[in-house]
N, C-alpha and C positions, 0 to 999 in steps of 0.2 A: 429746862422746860419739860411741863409731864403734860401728855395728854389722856381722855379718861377712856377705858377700853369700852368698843362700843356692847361687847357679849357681859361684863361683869360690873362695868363703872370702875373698874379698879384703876387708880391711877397708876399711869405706866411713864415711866422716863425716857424722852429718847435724846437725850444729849449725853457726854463725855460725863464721866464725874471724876475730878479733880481733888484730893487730898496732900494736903499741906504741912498738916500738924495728927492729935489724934481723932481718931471716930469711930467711939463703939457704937454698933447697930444692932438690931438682930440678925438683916438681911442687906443686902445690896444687890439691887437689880435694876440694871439700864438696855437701851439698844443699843448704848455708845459704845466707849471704852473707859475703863478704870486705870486710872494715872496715880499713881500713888508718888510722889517725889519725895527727894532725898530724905527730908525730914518728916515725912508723912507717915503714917501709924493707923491701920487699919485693923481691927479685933469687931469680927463679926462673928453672933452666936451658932448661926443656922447658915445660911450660906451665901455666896457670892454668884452672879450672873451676869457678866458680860456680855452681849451679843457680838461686839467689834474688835475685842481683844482686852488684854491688860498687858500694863506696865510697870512692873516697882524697881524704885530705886530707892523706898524706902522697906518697910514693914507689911508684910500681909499676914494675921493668925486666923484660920477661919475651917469649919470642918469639912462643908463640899466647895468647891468651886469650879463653876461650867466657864466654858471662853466658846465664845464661835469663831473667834480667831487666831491669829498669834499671842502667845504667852511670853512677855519678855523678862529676864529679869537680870536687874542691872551689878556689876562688882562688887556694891552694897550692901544689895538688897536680903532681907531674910524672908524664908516662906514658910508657912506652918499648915499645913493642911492638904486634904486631898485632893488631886484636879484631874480633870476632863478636859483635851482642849484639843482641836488638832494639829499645831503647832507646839513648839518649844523653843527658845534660844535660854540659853541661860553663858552671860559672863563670865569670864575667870573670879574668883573670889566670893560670889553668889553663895550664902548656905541657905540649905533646904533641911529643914528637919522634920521627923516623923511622918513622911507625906508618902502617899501614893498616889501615884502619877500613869494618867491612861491617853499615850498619843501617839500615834496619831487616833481619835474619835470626833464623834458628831453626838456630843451632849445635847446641843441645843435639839435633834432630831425630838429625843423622849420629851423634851419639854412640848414640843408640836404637838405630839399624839395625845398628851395627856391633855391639852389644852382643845383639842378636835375631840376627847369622849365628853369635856366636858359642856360642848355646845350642847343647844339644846337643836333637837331633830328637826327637820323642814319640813313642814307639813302637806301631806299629798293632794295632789288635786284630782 
């Protein structure tokens, strides 16, 4: 379910998004969580946004990726990219390649700020 932002019209996701098999994007951006399961295969160009957390037990390749929550990542799972999150669990078995990793942080913070310059100002009375 999206609804549409009241400052831009841009549509915004605010449910879970659930990956099964592959799905290239450019981007991914929910308020939910990103569930990637065992067989699921995520290859996003630009970057990934989770507000609620993520989870794989499958594939994540992606170049930024923010979490505002827990980051998990299952026995399985492979990761390719850099994150922001302030949590981590990661399983025995878990490979991570080529990634830098910033946690404990508050990505989503910078997202706020930048999204408050870009309101437009309340007019004085």
């Amino acid at each position: 379910m999206s609804v549409p932002c009241p400052a831009c019209n841009k549509s915004v996701l605010i449910e879970d998004v659930v990956v099964s098999s592959y799905k290239g994007v450019l981007s991914v951006e929910t308020c939910g969580k990103l569930i990637i399961r065992r067989r699921g295969r995520v290859v996003a160009q630009h970057r990934v946004v989770a507000h609620e957390g993520i989870e794989v037990e499958g594939e994540l390749d992606c170049r930024q990726v923010l979490s505002g929550g827990l980051v998990r990542l299952g026995a399985k799972a492979e990761w390719r990219g850099d994150l922001r999150a302030p949590a981590l669990a990661v399983a025995a078995g878990a490979k991570i390649r080529a990634s830098h990793f910033r946690v404990p942080d508050d990505p989503l913070d910078d997202l706020r700020r930048l999204a408050a310059q870009d309101e437009p100002a309340a007019p004085r009375a």
